[in-house]
C-alpha positions as CSV (number, residue, x, y, z in Angstrom):
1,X,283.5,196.6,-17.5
2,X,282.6,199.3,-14.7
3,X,279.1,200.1,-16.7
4,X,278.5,196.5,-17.8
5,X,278.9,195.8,-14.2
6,X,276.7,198.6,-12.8
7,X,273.8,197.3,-14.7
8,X,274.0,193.6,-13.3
9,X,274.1,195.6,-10.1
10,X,270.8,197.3,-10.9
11,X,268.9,194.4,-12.2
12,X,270.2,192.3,-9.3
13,X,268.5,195.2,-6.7
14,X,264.8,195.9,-8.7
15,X,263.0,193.9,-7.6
16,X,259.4,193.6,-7.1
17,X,260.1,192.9,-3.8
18,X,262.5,195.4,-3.5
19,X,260.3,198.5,-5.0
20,X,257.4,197.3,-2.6
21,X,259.9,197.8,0.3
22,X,261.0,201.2,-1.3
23,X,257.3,202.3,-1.9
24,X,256.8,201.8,1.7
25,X,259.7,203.6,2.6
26,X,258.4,206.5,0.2
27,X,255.1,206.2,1.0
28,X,254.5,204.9,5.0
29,X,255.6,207.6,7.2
30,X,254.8,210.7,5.4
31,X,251.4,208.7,5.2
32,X,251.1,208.2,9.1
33,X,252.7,211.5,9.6
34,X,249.4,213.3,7.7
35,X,247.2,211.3,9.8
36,X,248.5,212.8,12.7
37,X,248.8,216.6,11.2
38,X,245.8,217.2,9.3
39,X,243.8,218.4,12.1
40,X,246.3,219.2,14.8
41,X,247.1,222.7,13.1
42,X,246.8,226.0,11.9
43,X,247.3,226.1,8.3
44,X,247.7,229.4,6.8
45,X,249.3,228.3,3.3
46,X,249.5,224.9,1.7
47,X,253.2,224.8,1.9
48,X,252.9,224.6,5.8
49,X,251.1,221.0,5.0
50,X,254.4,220.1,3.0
51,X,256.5,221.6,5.8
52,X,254.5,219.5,8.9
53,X,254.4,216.7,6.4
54,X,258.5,216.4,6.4
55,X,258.7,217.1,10.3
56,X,259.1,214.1,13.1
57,X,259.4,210.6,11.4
58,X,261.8,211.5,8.4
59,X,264.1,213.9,9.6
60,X,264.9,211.3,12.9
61,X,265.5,208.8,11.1
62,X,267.0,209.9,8.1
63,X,270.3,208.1,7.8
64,X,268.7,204.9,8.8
65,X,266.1,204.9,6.1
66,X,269.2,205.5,3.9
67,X,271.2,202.6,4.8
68,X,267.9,200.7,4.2
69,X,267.4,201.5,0.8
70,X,270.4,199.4,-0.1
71,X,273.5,199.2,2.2
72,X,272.2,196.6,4.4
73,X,272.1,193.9,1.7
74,X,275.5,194.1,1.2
75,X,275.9,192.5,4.9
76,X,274.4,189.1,3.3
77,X,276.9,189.2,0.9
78,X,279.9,189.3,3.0
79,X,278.2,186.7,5.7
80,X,277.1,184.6,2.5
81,X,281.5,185.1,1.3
82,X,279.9,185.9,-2.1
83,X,283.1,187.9,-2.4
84,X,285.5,185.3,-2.9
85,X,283.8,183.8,-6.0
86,X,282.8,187.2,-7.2
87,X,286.5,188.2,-7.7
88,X,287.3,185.1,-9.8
89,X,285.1,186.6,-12.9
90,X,285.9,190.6,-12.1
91,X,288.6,193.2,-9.9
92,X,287.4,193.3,-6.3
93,X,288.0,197.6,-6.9
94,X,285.3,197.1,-10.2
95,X,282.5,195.2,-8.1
96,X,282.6,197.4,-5.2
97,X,282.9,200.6,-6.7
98,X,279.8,199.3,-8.7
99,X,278.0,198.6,-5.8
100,X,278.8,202.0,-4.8
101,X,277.4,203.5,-7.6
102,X,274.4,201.3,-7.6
103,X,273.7,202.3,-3.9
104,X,274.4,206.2,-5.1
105,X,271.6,206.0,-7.5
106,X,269.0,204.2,-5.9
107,X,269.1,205.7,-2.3
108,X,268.9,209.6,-4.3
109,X,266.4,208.3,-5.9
110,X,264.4,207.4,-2.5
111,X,265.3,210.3,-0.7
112,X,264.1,212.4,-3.6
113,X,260.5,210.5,-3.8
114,X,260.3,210.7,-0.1
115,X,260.0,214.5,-0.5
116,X,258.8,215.3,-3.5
117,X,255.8,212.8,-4.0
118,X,254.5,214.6,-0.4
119,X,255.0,218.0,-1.8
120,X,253.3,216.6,-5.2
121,X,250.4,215.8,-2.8
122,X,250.0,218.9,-0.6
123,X,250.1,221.4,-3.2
124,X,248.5,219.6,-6.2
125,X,246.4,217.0,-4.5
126,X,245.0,218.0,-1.2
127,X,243.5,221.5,-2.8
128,X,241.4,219.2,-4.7
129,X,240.6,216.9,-2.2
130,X,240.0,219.8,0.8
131,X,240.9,217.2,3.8
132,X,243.1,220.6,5.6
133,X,241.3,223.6,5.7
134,X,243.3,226.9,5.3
135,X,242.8,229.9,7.5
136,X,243.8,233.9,6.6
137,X,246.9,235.0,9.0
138,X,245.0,237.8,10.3
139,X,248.2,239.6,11.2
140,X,249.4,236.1,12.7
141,X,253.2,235.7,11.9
142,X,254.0,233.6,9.2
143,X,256.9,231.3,9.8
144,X,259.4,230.9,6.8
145,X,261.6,228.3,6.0
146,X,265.3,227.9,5.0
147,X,265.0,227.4,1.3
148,X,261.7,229.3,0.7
149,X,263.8,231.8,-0.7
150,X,263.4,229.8,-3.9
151,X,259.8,230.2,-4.2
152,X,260.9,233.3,-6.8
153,X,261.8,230.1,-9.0
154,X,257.5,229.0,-9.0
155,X,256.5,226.6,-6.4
156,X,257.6,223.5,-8.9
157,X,261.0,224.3,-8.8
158,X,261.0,225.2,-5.2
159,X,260.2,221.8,-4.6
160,X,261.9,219.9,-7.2
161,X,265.5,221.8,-5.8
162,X,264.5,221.2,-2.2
163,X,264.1,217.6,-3.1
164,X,266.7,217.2,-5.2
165,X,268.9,218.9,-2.1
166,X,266.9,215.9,0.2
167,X,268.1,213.1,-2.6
168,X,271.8,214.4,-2.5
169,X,272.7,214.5,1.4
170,X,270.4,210.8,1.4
171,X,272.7,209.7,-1.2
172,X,275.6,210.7,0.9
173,X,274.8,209.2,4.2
174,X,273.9,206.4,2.0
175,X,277.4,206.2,0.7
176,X,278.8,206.4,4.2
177,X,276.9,203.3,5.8
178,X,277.9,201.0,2.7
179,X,281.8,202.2,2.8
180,X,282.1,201.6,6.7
181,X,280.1,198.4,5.8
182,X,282.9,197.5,3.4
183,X,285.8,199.3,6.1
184,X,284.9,197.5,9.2
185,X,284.6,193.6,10.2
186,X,280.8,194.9,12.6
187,X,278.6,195.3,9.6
188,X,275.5,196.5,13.1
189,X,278.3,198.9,14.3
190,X,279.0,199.9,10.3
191,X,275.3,200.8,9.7
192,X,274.8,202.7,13.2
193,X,277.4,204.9,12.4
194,X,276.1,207.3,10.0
195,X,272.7,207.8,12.5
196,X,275.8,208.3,15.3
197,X,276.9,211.1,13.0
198,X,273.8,212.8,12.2
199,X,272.8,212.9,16.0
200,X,276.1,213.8,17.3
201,X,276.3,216.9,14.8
202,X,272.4,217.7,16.0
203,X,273.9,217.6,19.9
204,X,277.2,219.4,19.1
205,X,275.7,222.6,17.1
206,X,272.7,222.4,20.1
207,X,275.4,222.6,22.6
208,X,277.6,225.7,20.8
209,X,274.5,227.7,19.8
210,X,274.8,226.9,15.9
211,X,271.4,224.7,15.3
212,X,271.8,226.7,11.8
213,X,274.3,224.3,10.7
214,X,272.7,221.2,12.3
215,X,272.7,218.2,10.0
216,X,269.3,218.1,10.6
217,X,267.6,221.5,9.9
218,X,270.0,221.8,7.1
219,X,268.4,219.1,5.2
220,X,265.1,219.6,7.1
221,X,264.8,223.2,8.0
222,X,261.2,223.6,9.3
223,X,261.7,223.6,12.7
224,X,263.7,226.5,12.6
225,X,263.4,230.5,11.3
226,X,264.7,230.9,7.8
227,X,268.2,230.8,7.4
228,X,270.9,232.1,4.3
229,X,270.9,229.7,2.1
230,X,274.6,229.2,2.5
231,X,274.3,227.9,6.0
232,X,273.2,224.2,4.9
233,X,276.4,223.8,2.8
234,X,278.6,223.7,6.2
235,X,277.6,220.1,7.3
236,X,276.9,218.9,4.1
237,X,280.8,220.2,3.0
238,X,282.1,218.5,6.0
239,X,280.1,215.0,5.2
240,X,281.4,215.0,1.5
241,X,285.4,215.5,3.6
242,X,284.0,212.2,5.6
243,X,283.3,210.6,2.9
244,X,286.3,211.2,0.9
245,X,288.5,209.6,3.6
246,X,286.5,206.8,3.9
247,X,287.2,206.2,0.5
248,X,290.3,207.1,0.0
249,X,290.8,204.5,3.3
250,X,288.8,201.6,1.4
251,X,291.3,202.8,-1.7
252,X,294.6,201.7,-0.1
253,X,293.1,198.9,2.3
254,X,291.4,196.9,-0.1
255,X,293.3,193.7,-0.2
256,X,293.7,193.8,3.2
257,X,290.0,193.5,4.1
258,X,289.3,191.0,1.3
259,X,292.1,188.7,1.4
């Protein structure tokens, strides 16, 4: 019933309305974000594009992208009390563990794109098109990244693991919004939570001295000199604890916030 159910889920959320507003999602800011970067800098290697491509508009405004993708609909649903007729033809514990999954998927899926089709671009596209011209170093210093450390892999793999990282913690801030959407009776304060978190763990590492293990430069690392690879599993580790107790919460409240 669970995988029967997942696939209404899915059909119900593709759209063409829906992949419009997820192309724009994919597409817009990195977009805007080139506009503003092509000229504007020093380019030594065509990875620094990718890197200044993923700086600014995504990495603020990560988790709120993510709760975009599919969370937010869910509000309608409860304001619309499509619940109540929804658990006459399935369990309540089926249809919102579905939903789960469904939101799982699809937000991955957009956080992945939102990285990968830019690195797709600078490295494949752009040589081709020469809109950023490339300088030598000269001695300069080069800045490396966290995660650069898998260039040894071939530039295609460094970027399909770096997105695939970007699709995982997307998925999970994902994950967060919709359970506190189905945990609390302020669907607004439910959403603004998981951008709470991701902005309170920024101030708190800022504060102690450990920016390594900010939620942000461990999904977005460019601002920052290269760090072991280990470092961005801290935060994520700690979200995925988050998570589980939000579930486990949703687990043995259930009746009590649908009845």
């Amino acid at each position: 019933m669970l995988s029967h159910q997942v696939k209404v889920e899915l059909m119900r959320a593709v759209t063409w309305r829906q992949c419009v507003i997820w192309a724009a999602l994919i597409l817009v800011l990195p977009t805007i974000q080139f506009l503003l970067i092509k000229e504007n800098y020093v380019y030594y290697r065509q990875l620094d594009l990718f890197l200044r491509l993923n700086s600014n508009f995504v990495p603020l405004l990560f988790p709120i992208i993510m709760v975009l993708v599919y969370a937010i609909y869910f509000v309608g649903e409860q304001k619309n009390l499509f619940i109540p007729y929804v658990r006459i033809r399935i369990p309540l514990a089926t249809y919102l563990f579905s939903k789960l999954i469904v939101n799982a998927i699809l937000s991955f899926l957009i956080a992945f794109l939102m990285v990968f089709v830019p690195f797709i671009f600078s490295m494949y596209i752009e040589p081709g098109l020469g809109i950023v011209h490339l300088y030598p170093a000269d001695g300069n210093p080069i800045p490396y990244t966290t995660f650069e450390q898998l260039l040894f892999l071939g530039t295609l793999p460094y970027g399909i693991i770096y997105s695939l990282w970007v699709g995982l913690n997307g998925m999970m801030y994902a994950t967060m919004g919709l359970l506190l959407v189905m945990i609390l009776e302020k669907p607004f304060v439910a959403l603004s939570i998981p951008f709470m978190y991701y902005l309170l763990g920024n101030f708190i590492t800022q504060i102690l001295g450990y920016e390594q293990f900010s939620p942000t430069y461990t999904i977005f690392p460019f601002s920052i000199s290269q760090q072991p690879l280990w470092t961005v599993f801290v935060p994520f580790t700690i979200l995925c604890i988050v998570i589980i107790i939000l579930g486990f919460y949703l687990k043995e409240n259930l009746y009590k916030h649908y009845d």
